[in-house]
Backbone as CSV, one residue per row, in Angstrom:
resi,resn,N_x,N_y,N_z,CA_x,CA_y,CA_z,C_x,C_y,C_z
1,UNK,0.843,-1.161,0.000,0.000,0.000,0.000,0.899,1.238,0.000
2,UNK,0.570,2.213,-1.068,1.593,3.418,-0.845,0.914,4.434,0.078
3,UNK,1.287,5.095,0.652,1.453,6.025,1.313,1.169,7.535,-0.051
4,UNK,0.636,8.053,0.878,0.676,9.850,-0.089,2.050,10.603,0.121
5,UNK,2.442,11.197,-0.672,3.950,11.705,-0.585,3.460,12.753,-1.016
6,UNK,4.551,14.225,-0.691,4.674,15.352,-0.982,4.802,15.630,-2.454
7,UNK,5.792,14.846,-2.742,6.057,14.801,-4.590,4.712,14.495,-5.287
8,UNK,3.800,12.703,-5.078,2.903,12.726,-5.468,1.742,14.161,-5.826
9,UNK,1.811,15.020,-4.636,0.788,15.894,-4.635,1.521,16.848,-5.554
10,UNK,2.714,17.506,-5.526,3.204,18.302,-6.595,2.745,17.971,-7.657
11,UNK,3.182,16.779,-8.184,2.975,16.288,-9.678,1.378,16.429,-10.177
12,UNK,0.483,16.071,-8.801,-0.776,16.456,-9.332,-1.280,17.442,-9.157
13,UNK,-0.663,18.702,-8.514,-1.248,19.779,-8.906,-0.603,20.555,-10.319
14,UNK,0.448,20.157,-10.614,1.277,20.606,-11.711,0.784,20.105,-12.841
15,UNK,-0.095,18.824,-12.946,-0.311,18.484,-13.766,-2.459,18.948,-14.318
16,UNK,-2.854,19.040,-12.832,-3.715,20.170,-12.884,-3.947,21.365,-13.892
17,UNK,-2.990,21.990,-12.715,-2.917,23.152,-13.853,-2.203,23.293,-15.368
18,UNK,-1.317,22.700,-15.425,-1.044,22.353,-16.663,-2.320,22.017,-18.282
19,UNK,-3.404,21.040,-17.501,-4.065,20.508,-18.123,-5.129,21.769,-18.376
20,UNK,-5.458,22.403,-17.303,-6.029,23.426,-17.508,-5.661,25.492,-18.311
21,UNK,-4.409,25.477,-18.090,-3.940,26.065,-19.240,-3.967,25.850,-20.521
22,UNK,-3.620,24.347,-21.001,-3.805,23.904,-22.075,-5.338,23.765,-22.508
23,UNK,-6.049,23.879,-21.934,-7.337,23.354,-22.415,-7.493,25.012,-22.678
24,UNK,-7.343,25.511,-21.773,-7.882,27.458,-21.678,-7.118,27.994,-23.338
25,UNK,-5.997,27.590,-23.441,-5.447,28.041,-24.710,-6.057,27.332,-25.954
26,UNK,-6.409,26.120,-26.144,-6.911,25.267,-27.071,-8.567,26.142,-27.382
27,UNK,-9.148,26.312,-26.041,-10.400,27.000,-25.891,-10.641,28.319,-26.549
28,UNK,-9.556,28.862,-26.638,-9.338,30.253,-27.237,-8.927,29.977,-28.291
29,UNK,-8.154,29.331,-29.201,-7.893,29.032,-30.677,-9.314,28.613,-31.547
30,UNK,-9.696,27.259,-30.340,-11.224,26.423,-31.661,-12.471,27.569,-31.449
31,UNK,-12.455,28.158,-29.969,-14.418,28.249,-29.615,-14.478,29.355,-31.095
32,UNK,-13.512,30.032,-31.319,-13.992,31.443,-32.216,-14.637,30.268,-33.857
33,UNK,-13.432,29.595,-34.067,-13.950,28.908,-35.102,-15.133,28.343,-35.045
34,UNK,-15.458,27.465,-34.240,-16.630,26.746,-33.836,-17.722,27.389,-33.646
35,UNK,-17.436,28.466,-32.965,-18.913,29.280,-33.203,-18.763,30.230,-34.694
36,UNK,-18.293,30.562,-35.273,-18.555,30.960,-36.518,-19.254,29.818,-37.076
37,UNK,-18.583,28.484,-37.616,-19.266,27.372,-38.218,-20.616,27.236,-38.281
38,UNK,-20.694,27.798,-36.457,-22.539,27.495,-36.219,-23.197,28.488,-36.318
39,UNK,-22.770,29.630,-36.286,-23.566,30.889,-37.019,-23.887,30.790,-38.360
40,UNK,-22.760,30.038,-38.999,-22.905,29.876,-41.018,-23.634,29.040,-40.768
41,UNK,-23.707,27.919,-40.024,-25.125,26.980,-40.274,-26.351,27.384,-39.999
42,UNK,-26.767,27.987,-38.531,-27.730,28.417,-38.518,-27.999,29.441,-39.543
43,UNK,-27.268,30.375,-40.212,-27.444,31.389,-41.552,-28.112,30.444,-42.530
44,UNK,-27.432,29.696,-42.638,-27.830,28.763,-44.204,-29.251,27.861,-43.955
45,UNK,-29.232,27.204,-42.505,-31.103,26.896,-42.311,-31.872,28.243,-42.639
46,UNK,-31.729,28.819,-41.820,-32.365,30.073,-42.121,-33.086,30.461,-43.601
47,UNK,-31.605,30.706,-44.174,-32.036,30.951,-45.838,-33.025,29.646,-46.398
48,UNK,-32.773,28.670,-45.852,-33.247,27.432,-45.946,-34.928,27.486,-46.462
49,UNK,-35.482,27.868,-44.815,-36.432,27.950,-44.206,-37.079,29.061,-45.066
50,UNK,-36.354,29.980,-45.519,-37.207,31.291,-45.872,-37.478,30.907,-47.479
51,UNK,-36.744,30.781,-47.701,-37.022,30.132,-49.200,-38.172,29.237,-49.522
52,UNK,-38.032,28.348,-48.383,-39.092,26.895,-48.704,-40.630,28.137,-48.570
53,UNK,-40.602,28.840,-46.945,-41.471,29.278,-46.974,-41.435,30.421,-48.299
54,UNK,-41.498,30.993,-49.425,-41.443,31.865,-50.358,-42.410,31.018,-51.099
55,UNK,-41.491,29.679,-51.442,-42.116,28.861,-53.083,-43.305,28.027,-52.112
56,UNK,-43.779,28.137,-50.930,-45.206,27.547,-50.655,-46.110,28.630,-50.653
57,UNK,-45.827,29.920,-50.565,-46.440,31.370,-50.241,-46.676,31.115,-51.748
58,UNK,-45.670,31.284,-52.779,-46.095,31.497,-54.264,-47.059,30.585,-55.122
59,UNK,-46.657,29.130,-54.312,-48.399,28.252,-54.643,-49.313,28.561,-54.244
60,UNK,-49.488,28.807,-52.793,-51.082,28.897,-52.669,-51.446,30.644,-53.221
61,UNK,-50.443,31.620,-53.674,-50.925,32.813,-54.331,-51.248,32.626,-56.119
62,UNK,-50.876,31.250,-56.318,-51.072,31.254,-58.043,-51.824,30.948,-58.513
63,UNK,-52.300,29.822,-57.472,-53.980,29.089,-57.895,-54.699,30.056,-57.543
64,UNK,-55.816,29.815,-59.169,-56.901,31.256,-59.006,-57.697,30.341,-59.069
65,UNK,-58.428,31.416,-57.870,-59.885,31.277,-57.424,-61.107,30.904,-58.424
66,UNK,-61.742,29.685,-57.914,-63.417,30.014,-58.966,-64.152,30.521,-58.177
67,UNK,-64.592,31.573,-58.838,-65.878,32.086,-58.629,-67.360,31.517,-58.884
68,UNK,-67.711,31.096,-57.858,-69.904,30.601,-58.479,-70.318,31.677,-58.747
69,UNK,-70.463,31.754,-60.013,-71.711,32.244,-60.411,-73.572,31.417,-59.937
70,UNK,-73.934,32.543,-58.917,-74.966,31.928,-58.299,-76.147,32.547,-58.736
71,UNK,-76.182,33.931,-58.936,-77.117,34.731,-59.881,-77.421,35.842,-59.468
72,UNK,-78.243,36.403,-59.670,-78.794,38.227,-59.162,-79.386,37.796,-57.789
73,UNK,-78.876,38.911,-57.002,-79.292,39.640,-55.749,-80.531,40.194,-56.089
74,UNK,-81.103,39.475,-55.570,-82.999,39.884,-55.162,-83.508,40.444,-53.842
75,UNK,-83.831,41.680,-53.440,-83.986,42.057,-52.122,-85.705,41.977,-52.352
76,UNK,-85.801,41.165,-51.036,-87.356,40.821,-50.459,-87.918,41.702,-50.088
77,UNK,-88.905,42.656,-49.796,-89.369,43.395,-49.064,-90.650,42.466,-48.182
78,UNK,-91.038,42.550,-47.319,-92.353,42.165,-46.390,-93.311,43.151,-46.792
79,UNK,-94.446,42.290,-46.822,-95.792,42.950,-47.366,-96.489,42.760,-46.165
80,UNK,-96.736,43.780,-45.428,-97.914,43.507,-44.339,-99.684,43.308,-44.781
């Protein structure tokens, strides 16, 4: 069974922070990329979306209406 040593604990806080600098610097190189990527994607659904909705707006505006011809307006009067 080992025992905890002074060195042991150095090495793991050194290696702590180590890991966490590196991640903090890696974090600052990708996140800018990575969130651009997902701004151009969400951009491009977007355009996506607006489009689809355009060419369904332009069907139901192309089909023309029938009109019934039902006949002349006749107003009733009451005869007492």
């Amino acid at each position: 069974m080992e025992t905890a040593s002074f060195n042991g604990l150095i090495e793991t806080i050194l290696f702590i922070f180590a890991f966490y600098y590196i991640m903090k610097f890696l974090g600052q190189l990708f996140l800018p990329m990575m969130a651009q990527k997902m701004m151009d994607k969400a951009s491009e659904q977007f355009q996506q979306q607006q489009k689809h909705q355009q060419e369904s707006q332009n069907k139901t505006t192309e089909k023309p209406k029938e009109k019934k011809i039902v006949g002349e307006y006749v107003d009733f009067e009451e005869i007492d």
